[in-house]
N, CA and C atoms as an extended XYZ file, in Angstrom:
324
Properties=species:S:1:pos:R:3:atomname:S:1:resname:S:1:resid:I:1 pbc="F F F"
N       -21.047      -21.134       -5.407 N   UNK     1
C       -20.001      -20.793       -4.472 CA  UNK     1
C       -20.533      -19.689       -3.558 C   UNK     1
N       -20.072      -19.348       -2.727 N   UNK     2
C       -20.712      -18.685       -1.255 CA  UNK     2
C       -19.290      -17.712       -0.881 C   UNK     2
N       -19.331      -16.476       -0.409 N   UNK     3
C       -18.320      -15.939        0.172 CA  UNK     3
C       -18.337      -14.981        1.357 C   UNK     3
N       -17.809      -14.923        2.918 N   UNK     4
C       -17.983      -14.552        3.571 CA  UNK     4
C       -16.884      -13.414        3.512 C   UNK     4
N       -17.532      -12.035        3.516 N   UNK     5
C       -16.314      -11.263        3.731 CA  UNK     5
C       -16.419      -10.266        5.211 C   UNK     5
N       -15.444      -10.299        5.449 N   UNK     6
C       -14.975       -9.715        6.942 CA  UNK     6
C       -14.201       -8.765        7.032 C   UNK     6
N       -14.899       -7.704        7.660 N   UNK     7
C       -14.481       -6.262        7.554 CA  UNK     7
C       -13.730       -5.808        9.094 C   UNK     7
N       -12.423       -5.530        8.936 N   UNK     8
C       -12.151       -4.915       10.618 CA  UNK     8
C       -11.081       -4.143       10.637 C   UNK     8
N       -10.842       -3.412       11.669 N   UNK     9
C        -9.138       -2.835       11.804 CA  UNK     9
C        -8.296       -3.422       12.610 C   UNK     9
N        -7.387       -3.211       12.087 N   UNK    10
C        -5.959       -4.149       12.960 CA  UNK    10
C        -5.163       -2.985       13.605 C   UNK    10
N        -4.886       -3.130       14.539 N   UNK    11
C        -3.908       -2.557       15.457 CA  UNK    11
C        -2.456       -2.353       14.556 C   UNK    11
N        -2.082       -1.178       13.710 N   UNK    12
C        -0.951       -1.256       13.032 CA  UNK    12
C         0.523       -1.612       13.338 C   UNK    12
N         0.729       -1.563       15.074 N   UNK    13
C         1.617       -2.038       15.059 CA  UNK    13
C         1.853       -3.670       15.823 C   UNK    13
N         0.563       -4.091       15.276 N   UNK    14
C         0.569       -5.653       15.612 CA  UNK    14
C         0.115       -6.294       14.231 C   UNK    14
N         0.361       -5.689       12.848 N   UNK    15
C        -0.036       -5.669       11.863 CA  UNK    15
C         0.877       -7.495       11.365 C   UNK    15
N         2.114       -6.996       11.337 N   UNK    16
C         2.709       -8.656       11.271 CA  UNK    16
C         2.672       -9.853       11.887 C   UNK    16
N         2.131       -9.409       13.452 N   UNK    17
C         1.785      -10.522       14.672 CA  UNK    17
C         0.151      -11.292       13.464 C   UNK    17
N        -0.160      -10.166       13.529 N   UNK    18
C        -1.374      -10.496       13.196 CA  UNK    18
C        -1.785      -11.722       11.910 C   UNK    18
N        -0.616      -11.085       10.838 N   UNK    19
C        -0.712      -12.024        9.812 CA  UNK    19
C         0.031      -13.593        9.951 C   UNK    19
N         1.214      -13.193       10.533 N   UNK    20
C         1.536      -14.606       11.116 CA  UNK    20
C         0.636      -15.653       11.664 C   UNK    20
N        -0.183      -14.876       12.554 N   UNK    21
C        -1.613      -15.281       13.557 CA  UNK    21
C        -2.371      -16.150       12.709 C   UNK    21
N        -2.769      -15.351       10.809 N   UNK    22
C        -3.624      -15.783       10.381 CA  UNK    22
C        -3.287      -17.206        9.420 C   UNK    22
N        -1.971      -16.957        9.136 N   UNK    23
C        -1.017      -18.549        8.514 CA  UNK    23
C        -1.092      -19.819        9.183 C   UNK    23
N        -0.471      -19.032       10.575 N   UNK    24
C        -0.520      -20.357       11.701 CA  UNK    24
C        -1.417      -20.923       12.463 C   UNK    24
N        -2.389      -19.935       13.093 N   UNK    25
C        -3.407      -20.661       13.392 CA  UNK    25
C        -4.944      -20.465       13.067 C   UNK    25
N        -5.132      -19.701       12.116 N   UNK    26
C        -6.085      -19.546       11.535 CA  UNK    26
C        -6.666      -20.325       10.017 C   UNK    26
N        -5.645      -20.198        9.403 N   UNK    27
C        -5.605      -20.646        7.760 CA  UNK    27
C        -5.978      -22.471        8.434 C   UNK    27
N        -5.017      -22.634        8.893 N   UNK    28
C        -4.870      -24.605        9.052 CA  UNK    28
C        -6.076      -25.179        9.795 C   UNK    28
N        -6.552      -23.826       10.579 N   UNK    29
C        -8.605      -24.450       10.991 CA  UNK    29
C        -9.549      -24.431        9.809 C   UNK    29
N        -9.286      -23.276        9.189 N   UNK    30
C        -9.980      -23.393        8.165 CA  UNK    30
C        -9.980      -24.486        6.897 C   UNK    30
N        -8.702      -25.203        6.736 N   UNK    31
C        -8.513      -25.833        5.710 CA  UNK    31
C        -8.981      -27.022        6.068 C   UNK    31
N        -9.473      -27.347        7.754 N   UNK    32
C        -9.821      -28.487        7.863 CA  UNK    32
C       -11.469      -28.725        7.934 C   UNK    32
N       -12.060      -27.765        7.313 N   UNK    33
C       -13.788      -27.367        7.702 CA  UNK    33
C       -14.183      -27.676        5.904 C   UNK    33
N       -14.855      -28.490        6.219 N   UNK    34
C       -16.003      -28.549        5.580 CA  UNK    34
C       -16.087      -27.861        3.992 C   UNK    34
N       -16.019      -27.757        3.032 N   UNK    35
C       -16.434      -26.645        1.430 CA  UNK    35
C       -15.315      -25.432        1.650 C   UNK    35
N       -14.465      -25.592        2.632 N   UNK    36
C       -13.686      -23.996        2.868 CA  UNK    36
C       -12.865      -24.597        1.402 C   UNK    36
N       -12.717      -23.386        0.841 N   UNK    37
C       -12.376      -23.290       -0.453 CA  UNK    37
C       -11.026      -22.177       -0.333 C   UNK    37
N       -10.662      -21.149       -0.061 N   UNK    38
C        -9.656      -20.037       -0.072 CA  UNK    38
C       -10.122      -19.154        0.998 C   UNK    38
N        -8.920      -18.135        1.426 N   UNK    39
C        -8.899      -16.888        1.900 CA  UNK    39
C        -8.001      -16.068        1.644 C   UNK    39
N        -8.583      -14.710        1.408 N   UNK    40
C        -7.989      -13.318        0.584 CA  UNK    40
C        -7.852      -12.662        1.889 C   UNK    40
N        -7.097      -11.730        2.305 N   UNK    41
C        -6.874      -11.317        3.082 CA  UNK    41
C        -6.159       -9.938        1.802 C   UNK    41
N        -6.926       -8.269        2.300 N   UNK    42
C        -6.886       -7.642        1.451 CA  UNK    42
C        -6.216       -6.347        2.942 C   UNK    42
N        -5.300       -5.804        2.774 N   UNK    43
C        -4.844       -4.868        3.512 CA  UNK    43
C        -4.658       -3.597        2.671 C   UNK    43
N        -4.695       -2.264        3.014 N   UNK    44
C        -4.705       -0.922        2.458 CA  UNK    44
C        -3.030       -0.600        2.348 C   UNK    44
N        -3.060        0.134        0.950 N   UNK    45
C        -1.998        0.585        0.218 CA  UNK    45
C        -1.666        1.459        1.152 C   UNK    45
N        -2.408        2.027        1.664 N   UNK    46
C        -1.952        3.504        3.125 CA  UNK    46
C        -1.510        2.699        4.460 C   UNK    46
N        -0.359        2.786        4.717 N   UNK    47
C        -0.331        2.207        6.156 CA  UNK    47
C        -0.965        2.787        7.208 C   UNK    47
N        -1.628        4.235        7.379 N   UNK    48
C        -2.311        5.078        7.999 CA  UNK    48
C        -3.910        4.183        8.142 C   UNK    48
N        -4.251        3.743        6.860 N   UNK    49
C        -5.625        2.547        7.259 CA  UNK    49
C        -5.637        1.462        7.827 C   UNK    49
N        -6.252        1.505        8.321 N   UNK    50
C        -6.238        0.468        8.788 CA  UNK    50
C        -7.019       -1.136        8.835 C   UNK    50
N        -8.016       -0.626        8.116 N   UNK    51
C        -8.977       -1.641        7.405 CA  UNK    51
C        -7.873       -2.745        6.773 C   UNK    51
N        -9.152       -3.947        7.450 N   UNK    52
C        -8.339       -4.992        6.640 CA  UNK    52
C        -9.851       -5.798        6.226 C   UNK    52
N        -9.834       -6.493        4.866 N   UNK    53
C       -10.909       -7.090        4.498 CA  UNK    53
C       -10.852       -8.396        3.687 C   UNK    53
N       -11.347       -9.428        4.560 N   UNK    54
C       -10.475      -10.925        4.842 CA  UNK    54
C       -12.246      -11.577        4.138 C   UNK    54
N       -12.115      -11.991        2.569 N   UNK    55
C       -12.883      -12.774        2.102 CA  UNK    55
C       -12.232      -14.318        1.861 C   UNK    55
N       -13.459      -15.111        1.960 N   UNK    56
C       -13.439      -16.889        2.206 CA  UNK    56
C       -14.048      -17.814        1.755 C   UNK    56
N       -13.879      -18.184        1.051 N   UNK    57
C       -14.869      -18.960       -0.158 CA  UNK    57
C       -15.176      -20.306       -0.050 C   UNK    57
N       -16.245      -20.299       -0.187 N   UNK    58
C       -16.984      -22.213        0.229 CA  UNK    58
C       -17.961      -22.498       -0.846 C   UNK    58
N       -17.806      -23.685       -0.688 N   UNK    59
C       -18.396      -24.445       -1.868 CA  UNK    59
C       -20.040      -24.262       -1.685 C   UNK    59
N       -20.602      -24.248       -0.748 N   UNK    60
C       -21.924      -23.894       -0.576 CA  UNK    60
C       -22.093      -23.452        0.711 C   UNK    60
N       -23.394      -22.670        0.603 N   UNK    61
C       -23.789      -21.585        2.118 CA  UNK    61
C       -23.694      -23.007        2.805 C   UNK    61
N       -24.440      -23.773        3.152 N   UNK    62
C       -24.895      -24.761        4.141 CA  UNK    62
C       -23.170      -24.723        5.326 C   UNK    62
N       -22.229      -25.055        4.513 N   UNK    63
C       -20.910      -25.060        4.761 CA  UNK    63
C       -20.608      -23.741        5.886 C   UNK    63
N       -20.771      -22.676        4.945 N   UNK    64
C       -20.087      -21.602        5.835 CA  UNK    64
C       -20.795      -21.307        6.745 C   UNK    64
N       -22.513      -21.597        6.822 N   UNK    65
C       -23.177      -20.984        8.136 CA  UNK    65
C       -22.763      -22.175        9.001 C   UNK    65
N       -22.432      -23.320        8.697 N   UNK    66
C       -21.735      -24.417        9.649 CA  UNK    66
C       -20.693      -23.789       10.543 C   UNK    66
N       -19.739      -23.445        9.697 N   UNK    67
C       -18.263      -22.778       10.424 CA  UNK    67
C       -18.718      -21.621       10.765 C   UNK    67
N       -19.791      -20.728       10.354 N   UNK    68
C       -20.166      -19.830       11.623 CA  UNK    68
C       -20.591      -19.733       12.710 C   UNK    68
N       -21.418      -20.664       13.060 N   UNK    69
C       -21.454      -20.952       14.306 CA  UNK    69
C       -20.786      -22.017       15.124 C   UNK    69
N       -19.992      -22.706       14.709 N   UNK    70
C       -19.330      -23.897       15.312 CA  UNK    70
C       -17.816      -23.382       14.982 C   UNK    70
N       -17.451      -22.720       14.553 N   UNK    71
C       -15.776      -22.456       14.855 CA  UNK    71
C       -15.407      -21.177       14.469 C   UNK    71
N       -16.452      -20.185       14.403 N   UNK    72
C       -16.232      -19.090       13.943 CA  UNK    72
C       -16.202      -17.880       15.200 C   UNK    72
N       -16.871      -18.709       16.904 N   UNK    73
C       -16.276      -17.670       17.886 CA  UNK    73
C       -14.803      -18.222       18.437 C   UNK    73
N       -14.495      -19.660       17.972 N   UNK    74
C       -13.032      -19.482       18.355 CA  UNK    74
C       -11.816      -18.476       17.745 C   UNK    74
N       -11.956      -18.407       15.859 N   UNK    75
C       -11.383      -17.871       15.329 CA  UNK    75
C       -11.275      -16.203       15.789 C   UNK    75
N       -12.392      -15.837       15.984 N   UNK    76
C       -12.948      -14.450       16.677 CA  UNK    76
C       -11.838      -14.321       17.866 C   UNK    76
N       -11.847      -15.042       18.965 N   UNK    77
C       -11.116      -14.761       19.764 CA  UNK    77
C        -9.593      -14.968       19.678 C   UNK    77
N        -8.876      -15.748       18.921 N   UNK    78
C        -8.050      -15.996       18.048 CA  UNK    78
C        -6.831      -14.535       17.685 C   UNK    78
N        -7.732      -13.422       16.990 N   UNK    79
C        -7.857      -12.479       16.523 CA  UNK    79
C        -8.190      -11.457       17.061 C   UNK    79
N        -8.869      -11.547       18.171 N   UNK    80
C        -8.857      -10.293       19.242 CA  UNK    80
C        -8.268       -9.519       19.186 C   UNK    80
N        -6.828      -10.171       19.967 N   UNK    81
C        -5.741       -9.354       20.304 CA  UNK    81
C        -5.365       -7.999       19.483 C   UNK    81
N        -5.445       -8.559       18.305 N   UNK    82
C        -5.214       -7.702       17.091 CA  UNK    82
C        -5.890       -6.189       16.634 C   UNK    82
N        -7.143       -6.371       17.279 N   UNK    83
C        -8.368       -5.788       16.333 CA  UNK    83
C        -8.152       -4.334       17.143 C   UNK    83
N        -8.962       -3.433       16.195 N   UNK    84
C        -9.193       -2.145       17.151 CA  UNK    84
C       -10.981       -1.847       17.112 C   UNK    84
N       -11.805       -2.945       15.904 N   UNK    85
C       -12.754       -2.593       15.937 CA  UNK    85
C       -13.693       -4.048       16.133 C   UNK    85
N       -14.900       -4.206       15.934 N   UNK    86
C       -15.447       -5.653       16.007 CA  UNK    86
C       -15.406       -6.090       14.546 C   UNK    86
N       -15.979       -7.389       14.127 N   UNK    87
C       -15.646       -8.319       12.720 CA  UNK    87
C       -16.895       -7.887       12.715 C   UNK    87
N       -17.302       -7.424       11.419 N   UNK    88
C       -18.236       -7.265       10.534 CA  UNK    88
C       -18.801       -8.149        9.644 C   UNK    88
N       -19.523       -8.943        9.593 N   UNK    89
C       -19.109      -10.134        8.509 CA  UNK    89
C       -20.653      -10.133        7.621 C   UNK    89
N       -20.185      -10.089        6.427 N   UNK    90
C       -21.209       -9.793        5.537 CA  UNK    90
C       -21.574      -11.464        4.430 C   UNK    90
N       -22.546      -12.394        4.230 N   UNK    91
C       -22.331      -13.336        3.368 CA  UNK    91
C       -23.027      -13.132        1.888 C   UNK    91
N       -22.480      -13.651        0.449 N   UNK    92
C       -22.679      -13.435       -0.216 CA  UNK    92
C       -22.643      -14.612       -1.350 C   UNK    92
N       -23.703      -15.007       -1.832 N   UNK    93
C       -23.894      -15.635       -3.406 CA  UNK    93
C       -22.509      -15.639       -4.525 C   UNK    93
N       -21.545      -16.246       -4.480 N   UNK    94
C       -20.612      -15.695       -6.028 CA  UNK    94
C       -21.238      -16.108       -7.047 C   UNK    94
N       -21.259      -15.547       -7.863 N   UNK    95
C       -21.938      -15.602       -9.257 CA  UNK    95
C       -21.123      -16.546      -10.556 C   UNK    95
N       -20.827      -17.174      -10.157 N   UNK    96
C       -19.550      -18.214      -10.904 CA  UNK    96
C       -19.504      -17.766      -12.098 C   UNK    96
N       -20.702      -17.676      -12.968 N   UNK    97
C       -21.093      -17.327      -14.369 CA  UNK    97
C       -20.127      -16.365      -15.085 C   UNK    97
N       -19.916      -15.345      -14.046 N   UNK    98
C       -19.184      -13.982      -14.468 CA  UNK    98
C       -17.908      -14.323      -14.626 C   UNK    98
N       -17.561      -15.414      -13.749 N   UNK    99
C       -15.977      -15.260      -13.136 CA  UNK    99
C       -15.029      -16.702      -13.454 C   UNK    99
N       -15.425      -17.409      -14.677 N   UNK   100
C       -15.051      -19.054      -14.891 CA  UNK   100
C       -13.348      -18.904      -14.602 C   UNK   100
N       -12.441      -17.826      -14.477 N   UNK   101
C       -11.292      -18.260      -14.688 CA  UNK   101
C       -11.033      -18.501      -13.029 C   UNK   101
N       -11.529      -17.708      -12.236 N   UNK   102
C       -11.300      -17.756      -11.170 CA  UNK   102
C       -12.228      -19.209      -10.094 C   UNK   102
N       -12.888      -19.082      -10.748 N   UNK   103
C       -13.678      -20.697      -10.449 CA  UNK   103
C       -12.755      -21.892      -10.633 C   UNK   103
N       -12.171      -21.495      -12.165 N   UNK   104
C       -11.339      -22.675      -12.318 CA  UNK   104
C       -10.125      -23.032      -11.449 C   UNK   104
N        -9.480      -21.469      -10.849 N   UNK   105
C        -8.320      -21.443      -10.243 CA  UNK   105
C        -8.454      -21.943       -8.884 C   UNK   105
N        -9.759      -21.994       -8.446 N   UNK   106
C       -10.542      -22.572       -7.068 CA  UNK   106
C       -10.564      -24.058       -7.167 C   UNK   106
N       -10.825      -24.795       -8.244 N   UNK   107
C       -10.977      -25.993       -8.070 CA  UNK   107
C        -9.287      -26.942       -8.461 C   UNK   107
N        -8.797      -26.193       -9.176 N   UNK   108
C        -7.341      -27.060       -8.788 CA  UNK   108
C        -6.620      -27.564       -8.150 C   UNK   108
């Protein structure tokens, strides 16, 4: 499994535009791509932060460097509106081994 996580700040008081943004037209591109497996969308207990850190899970890299370059500057602009900083996006190996319950909860 493969996971892209994405680091940015959101404009706090476009904080609900924003998540709506990511249900309606974000989530339903993604569900139609290729190994896309889930997205976490992780917001701070402080409403003063503003960090938000939006991980996405695919069945294999081949997959997600696909949707990175082929639908990953639409989503970008998508999300603009929102941002106060640029998307950071970091990719990463999941280690399934460690984590079988949550693997399992992925493939249901």
């Amino acid at each position: 499994m493969f996971a892209r996580i994405l680091e940015f700040e959101v404009k706090m008081e476009k904080k609900q535009d924003f998540i709506k943004t990511l249900k309606n037209e974000v989530l339903p591109i993604l569900k139609k791509q290729p190994g896309f497996l889930e997205l976490l969308p992780f917001f701070s207990e402080k409403f003063e932060e503003k960090k938000v850190i939006n991980i996405s899970f695919w069945d294999q890299k081949l997959n997600a460097e696909r949707y990175e370059k082929e639908v990953f500057p639409k989503i970008q602009e998508i999300v603009k509106p929102y941002l106060t900083t640029p998307i950071v996006v970091r990719n990463y190996l999941l280690e399934t081994t460690l984590c079988e319950h949550f693997e399992k909860a992925l493939a249901a």
